[in-house]
C-alpha positions as CSV (number, residue, x, y, z in Angstrom):
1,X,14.2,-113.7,-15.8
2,X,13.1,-117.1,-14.4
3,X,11.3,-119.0,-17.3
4,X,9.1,-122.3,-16.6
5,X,9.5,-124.5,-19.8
6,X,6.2,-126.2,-19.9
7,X,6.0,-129.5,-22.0
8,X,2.1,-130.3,-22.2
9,X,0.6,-134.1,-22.3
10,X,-2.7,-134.9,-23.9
11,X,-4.4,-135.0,-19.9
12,X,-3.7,-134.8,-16.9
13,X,-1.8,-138.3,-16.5
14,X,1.6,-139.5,-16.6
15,X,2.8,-141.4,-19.6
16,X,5.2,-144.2,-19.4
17,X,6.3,-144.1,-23.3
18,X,7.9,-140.8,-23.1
19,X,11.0,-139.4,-24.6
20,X,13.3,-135.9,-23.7
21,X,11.3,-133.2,-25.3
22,X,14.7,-132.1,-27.7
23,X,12.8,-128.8,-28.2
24,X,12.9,-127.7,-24.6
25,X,17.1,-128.6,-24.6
26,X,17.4,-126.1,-27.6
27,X,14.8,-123.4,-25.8
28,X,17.0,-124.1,-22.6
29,X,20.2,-123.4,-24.2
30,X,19.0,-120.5,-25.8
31,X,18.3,-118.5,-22.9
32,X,21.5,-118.0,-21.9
33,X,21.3,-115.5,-18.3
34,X,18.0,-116.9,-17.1
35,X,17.2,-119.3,-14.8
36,X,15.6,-121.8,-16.1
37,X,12.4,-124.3,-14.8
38,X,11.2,-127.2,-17.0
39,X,8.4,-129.4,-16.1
40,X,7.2,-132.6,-18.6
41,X,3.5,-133.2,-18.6
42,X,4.1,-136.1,-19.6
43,X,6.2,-137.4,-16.6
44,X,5.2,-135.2,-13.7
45,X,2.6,-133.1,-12.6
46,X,2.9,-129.7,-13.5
47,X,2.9,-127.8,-9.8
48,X,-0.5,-125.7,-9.3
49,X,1.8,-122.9,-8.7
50,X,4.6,-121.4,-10.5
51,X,7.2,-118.5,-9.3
52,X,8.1,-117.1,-13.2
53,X,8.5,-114.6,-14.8
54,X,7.7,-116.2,-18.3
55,X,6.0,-119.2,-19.2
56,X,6.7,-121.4,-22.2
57,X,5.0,-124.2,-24.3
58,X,5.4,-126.0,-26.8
59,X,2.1,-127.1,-28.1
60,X,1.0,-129.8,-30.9
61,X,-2.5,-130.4,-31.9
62,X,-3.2,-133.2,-29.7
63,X,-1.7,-131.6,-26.6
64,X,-3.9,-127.7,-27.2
65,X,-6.6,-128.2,-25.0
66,X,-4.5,-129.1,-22.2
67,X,-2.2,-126.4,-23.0
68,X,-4.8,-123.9,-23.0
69,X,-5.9,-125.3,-19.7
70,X,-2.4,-124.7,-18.1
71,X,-2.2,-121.6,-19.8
72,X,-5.8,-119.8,-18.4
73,X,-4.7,-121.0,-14.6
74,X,-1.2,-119.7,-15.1
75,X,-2.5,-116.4,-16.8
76,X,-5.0,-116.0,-13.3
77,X,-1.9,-115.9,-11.3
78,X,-0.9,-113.0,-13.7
79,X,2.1,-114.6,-15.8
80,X,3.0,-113.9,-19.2
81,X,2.7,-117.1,-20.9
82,X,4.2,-118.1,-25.0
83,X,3.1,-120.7,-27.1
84,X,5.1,-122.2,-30.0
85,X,4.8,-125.3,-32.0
86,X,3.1,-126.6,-34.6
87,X,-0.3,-125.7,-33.5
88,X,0.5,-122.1,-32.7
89,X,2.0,-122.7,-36.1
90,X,-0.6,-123.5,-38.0
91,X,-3.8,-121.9,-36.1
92,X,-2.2,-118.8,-34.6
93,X,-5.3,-117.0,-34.3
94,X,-6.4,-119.7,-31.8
95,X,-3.7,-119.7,-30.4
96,X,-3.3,-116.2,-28.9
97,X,-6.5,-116.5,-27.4
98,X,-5.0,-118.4,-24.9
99,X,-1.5,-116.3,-25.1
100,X,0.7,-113.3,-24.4
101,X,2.5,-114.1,-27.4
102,X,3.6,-117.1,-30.2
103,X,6.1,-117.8,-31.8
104,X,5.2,-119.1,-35.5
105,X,7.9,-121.7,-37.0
106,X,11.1,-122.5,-35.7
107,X,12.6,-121.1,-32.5
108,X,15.6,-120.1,-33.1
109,X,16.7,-116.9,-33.4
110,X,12.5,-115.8,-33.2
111,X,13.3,-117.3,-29.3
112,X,16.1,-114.8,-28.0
113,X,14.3,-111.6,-29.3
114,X,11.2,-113.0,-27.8
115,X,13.1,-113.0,-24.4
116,X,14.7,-109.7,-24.5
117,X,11.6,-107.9,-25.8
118,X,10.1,-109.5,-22.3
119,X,12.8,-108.5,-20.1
120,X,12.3,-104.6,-21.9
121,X,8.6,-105.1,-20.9
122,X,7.6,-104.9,-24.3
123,X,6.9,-108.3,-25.5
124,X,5.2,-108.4,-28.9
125,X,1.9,-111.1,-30.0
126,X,4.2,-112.4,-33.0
127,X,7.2,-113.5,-33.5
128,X,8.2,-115.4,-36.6
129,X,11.3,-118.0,-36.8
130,X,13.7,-118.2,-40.0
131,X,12.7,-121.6,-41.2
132,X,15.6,-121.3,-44.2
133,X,18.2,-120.9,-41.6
134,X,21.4,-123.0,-41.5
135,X,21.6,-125.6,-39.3
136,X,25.2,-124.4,-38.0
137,X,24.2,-123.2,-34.6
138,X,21.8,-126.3,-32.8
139,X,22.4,-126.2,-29.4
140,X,21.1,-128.4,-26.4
141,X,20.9,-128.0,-22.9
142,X,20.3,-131.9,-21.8
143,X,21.1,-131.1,-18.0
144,X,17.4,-130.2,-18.0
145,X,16.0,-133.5,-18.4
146,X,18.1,-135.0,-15.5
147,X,16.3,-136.8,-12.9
148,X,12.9,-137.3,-14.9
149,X,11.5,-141.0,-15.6
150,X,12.2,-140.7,-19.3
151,X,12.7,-143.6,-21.8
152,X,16.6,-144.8,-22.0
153,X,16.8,-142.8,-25.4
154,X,19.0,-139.9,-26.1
155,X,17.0,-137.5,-29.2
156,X,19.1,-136.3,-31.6
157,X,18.7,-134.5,-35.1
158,X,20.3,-134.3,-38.4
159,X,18.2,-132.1,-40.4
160,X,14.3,-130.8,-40.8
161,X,11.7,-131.1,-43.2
162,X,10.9,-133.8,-45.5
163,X,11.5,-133.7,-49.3
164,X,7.6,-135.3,-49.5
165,X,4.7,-133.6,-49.1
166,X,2.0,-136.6,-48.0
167,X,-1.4,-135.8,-48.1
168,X,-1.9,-136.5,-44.4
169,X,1.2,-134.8,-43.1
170,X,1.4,-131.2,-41.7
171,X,5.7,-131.1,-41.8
172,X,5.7,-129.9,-46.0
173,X,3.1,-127.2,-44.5
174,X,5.5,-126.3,-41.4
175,X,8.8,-126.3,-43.4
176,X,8.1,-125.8,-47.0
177,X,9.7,-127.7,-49.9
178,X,13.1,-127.2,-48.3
179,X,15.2,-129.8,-46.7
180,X,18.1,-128.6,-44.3
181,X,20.6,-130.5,-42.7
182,X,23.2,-130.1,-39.8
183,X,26.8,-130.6,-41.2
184,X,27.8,-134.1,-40.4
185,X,30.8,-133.5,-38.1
186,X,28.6,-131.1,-35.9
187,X,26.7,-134.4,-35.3
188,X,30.2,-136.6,-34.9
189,X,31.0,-133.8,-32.4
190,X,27.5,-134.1,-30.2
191,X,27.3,-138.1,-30.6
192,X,30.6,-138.3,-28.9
193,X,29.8,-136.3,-26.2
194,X,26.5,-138.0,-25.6
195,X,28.3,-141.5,-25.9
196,X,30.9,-139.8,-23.3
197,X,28.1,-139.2,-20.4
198,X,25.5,-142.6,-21.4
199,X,28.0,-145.2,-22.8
200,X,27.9,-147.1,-25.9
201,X,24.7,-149.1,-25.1
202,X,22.4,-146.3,-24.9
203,X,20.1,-146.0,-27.5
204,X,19.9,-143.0,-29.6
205,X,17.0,-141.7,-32.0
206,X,17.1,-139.4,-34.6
207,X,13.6,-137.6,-34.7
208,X,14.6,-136.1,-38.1
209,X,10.4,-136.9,-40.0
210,X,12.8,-138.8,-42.8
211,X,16.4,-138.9,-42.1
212,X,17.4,-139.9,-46.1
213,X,17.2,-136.3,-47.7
214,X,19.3,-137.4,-50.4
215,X,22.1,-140.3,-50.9
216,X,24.9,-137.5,-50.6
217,X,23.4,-136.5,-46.8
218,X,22.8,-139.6,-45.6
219,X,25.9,-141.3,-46.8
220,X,28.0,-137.9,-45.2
221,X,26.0,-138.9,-41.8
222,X,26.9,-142.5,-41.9
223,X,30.4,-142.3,-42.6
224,X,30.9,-139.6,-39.5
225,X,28.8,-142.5,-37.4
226,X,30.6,-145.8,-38.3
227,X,33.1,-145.3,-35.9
228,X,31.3,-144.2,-33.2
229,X,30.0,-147.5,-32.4
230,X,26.8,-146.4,-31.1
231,X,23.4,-147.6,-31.6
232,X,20.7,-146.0,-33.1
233,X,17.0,-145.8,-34.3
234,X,15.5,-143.5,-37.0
235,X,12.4,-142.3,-39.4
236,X,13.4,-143.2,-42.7
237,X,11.6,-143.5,-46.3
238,X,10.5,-146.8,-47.7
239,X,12.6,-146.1,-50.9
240,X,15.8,-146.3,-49.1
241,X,15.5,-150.0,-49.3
242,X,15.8,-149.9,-53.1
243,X,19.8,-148.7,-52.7
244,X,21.9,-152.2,-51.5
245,X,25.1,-150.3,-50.4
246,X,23.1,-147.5,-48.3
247,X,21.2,-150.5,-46.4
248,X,24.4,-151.8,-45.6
249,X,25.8,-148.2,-44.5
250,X,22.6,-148.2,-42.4
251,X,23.6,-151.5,-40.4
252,X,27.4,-150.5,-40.7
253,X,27.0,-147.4,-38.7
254,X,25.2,-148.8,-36.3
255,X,21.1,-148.2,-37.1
256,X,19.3,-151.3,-35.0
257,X,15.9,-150.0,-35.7
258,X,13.8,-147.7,-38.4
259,X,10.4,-146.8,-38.5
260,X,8.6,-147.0,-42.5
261,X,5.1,-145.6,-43.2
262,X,3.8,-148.4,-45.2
263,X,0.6,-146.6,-44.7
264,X,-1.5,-148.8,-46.9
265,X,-1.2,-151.9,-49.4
266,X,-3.8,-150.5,-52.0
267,X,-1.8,-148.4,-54.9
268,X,-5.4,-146.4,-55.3
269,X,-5.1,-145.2,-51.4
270,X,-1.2,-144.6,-51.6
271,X,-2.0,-142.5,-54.7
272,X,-4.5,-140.9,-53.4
273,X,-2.1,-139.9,-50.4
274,X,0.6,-138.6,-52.8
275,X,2.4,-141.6,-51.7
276,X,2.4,-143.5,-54.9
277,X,6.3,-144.0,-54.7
278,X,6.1,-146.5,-51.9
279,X,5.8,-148.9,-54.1
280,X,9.3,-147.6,-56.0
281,X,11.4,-150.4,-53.8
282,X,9.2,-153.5,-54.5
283,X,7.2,-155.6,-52.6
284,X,6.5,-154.9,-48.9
285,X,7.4,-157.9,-47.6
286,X,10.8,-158.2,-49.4
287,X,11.7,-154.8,-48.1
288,X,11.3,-156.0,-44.4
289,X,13.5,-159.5,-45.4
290,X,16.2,-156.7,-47.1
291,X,16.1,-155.1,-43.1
292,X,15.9,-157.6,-41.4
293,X,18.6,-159.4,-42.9
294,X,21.0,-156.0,-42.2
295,X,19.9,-156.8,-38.1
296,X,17.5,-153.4,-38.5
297,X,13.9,-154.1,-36.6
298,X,11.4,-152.5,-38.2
299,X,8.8,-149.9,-36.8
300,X,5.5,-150.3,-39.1
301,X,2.8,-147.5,-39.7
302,X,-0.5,-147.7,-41.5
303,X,-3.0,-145.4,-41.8
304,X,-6.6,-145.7,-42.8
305,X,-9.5,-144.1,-43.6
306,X,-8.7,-143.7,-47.5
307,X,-11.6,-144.1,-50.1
308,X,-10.4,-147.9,-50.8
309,X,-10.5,-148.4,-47.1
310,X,-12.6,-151.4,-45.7
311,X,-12.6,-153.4,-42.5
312,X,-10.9,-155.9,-45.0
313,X,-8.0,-153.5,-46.1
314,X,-7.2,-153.3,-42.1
315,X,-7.3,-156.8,-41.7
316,X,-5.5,-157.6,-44.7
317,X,-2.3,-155.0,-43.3
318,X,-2.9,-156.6,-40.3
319,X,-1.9,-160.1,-41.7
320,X,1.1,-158.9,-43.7
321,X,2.5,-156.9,-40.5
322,X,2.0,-160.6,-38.4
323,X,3.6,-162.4,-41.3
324,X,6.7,-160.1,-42.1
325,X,6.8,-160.2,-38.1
326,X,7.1,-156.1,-37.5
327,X,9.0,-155.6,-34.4
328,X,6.5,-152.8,-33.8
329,X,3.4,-151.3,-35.5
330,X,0.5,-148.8,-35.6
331,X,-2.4,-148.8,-36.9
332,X,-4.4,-145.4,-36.8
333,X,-7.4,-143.9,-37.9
334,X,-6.7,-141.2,-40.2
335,X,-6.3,-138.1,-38.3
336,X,-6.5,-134.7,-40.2
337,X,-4.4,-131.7,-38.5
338,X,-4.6,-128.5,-39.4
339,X,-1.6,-127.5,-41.8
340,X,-2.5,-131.1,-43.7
341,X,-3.6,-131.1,-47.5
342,X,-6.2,-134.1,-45.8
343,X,-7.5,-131.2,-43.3
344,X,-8.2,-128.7,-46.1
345,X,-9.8,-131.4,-48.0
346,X,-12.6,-132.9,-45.9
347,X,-13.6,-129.6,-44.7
348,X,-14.6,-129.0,-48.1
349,X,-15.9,-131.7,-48.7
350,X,-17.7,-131.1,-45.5
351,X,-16.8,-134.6,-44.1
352,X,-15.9,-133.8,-40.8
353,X,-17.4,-135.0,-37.9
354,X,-15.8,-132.6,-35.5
355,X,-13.9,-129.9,-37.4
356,X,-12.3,-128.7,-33.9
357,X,-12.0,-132.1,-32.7
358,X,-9.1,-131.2,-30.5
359,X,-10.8,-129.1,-28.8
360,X,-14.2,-130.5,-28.8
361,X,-15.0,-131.9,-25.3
362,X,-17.2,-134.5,-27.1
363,X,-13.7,-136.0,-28.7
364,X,-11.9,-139.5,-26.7
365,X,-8.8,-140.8,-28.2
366,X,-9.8,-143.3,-31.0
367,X,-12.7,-141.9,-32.0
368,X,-14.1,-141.1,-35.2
369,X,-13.0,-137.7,-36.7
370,X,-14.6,-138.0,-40.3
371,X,-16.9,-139.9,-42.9
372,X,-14.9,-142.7,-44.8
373,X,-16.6,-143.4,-48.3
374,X,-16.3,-147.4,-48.0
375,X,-17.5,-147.7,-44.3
376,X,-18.7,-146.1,-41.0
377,X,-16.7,-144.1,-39.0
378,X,-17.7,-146.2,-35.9
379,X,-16.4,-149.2,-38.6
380,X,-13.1,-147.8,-39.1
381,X,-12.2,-146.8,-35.4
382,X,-13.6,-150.1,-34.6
383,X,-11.5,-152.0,-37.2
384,X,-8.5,-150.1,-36.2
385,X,-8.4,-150.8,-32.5
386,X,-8.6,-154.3,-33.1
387,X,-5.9,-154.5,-35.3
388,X,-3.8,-152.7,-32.6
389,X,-5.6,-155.1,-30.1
390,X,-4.3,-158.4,-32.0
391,X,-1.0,-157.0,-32.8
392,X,0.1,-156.2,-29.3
393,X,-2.0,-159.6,-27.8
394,X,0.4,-161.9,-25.8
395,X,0.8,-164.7,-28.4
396,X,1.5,-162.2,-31.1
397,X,4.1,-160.3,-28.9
398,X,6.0,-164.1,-28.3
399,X,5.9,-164.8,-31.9
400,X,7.7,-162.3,-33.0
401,X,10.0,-161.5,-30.6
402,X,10.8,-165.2,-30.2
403,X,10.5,-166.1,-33.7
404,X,12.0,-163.2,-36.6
405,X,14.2,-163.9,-39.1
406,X,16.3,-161.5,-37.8
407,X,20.4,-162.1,-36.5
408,X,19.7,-162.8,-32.7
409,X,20.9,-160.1,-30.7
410,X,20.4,-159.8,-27.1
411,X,20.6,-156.3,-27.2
412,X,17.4,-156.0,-30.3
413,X,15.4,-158.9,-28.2
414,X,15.2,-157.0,-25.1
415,X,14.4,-153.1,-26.6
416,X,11.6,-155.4,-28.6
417,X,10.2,-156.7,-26.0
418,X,10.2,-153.8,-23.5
419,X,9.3,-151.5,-26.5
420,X,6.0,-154.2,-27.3
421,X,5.0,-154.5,-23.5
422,X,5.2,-150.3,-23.3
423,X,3.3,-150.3,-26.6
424,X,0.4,-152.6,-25.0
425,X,0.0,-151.2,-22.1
426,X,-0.2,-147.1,-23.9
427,X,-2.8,-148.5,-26.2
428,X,-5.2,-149.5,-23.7
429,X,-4.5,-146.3,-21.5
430,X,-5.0,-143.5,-24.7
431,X,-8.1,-145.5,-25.7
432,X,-11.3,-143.7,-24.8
433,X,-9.1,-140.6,-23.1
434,X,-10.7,-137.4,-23.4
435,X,-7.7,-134.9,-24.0
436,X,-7.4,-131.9,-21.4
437,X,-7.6,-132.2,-18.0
């Protein structure tokens, strides 16, 4: 068959943050006899028409209008179109509305009989992926994303799942309470090749939601990437920072930059969250000096919306992300997804504004999704825009790309500044978007 891999955006528009959709590497290799097509959203316009037999997306929350968009004009010119993802995941009822058929959890495996049931002509509306499977078998086809105005970052992954379940976070609802990881030389073995085709000086990310699992994992990877020699960014948890040796096996092996959900500085909102140990590796600020002193920039996020939550809480993470000097930050609006314990919870509580807000054509990027207890929800979209607006503004930007306390590297300076100036320029281009075409 000929097979369109279809990567959706949140509109019509190109993006100019965007990395190689890993999924659609592993889709790619796993259609082994087919010719594949992949077009990114994100990076190119999708062409009106397509000459496929199949067509496949994967679709998150923010990206299911679009998709379903795509999907109705490819379904007119009589295609057989699949969805999988976290959306299809999560609301798969919704999701075959739009569909042929969906593929709930991971892809592999669910994938290949997917395919040959639609070579047979016999394609069914569900197909469900082992999400306990080993990690033995991850393959990638990267020759797809050749040619396309992506970031300079190769994706990689160690393992899936996360061994928290935050209130606001869908991935405990994907993958359960179960944490699996690839063995370590399986990564050696792909990391070499990847240095073999980009050279040491690209930048690598792992997109694993919390790459320490446990000490035993985490050392096993670092110890297979210390002589590599490569560089590389991650999503880690704050409480790594409370173990001196594995900081140093971090900056050993090669990590230059981690992103830590700080998410709040009020215990009542990180306990509320389910986040209470945040605050197992002391204060904030100290954990950013610990970093920084190991050459690691550090990727803030903070979310509010929480029932301590006031214009002043904002403004107060605000000041300590200026003062610890964050190489980069967010600061979002809580957004509940479906598959979220947050979701569930304000729909019973019947405190949301727009309960299908991803679909809603009322919805822009930024807005209000909920009612906050200890403000307005104009208040807290308000408040967090302008902490966004103040952290990216051009004297902030100088300050701490000139001025951390970090080891001056040339190499951390310039991915800081590019990665700030990209950061700017997305948050005033999202703002105010309505998603879908």
């Amino acid at each position: 068959m000929r097979i369109a891999l279809i990567r959706p955006n949140m509109g019509d528009y190109r993006s100019g943050d965007a990395m190689p959709p890993l999924v659609m590497g592993i889709l790619a290799a796993r259609a082994s006899g087919h010719e594949i097509l992949f077009y990114d959203d994100r990076v190119e316009a999708v062409p009106k028409k397509l000459d496929a037999d199949l067509v496949a997306m994967s679709v998150e929350t923010f990206t299911a209008r679009r998709a379903y968009e795509l999907a109705a004009h490819f379904r007119r010119q009589g295609m057989r179109l699949v969805m999988g993802g976290y959306h299809p995941t999560f609301l798969p009822q919704e999701a075959l509305a739009h569909a042929d058929a969906i593929i709930i959890g991971d892809a592999e495996g669910a994938w290949e009989r997917l395919l040959v049931d639609a070579e047979a002509g016999r394609m069914q509306r569900i197909y469900r992926g082992d999400n306990d499977a080993p990690m033995t078998q991850l393959r990638i086809d990267r020759s797809i994303f050749t040619g396309k105005p992506y970031a300079p970052v190769d994706l990689v992954q160690y393992g899936r799942g996360c061994r928290f379940a935050c209130d606001f976070c869908s991935i405990h609802g994907f993958y359960g309470r179960r944490v699996r990881v690839r063995p370590a030389a399986d990564v050696q073995r792909e990391l070499e090749a990847i240095r073999e085709t980009a050279g040491r000086n690209r930048l690598l990310f792992f997109v694993d939601d919390n790459l320490f699992s446990n000490r035993e994992n985490l050392t096993a990877l670092l110890a297979a990437m210390r002589p590599l020699g490569l560089r590389w960014s991650c999503q880690i948890s704050i409480d790594v920072a409370r173990d001196p040796e594995l900081l140093d096996g971090l900056a050993e092996a090669g990590c230059r930059y981690a992103l830590i959900g700080f998410e709040s500085l009020e215990p009542e909102n990180l306990a509320q969250m389910r986040k209470r140990w945040n605050q197992v590796s002391g204060h904030y600020l100290d954990v950013v000096r610990a970093l920084h002193r190991r050459g690691i920039g550090i990727y803030g996020t903070f979310v509010f919306g929480y029932d301590r939550d006031t214009p002043e809480t904002i403004r107060r993470s605000l000041d300590f992300a200026l003062e610890a000097r964050l190489e980069i930050a967010n600061f979002n609006p809580l957004t509940p997804t479906p598959g979220s314990g947050l979701y569930q919870r304000l729909a019973q509580e019947k405190r949301l504004l727009l309960p299908q807000w991803w679909l809603d054509p009322k919805y822009r990027y930024g807005d209000p999704i909920f009612i906050p207890r200890a403000m307005s929800p104009e208040m807290l979209a308000q408040a967090c825009f302008e902490a966004k607006r103040r952290f990216y503004a051009w004297s902030s930007i100088a300050r701490r790309v000139l001025g951390g306390d970090m080891p001056f590297s040339g190499f951390c300076t310039a991915i800081t500044t590019i990665a700030n100036l990209i950061s700017r320029r997305e948050i005033y281009r999202k703002q105010g978007r309505v998603l879908g075409a």
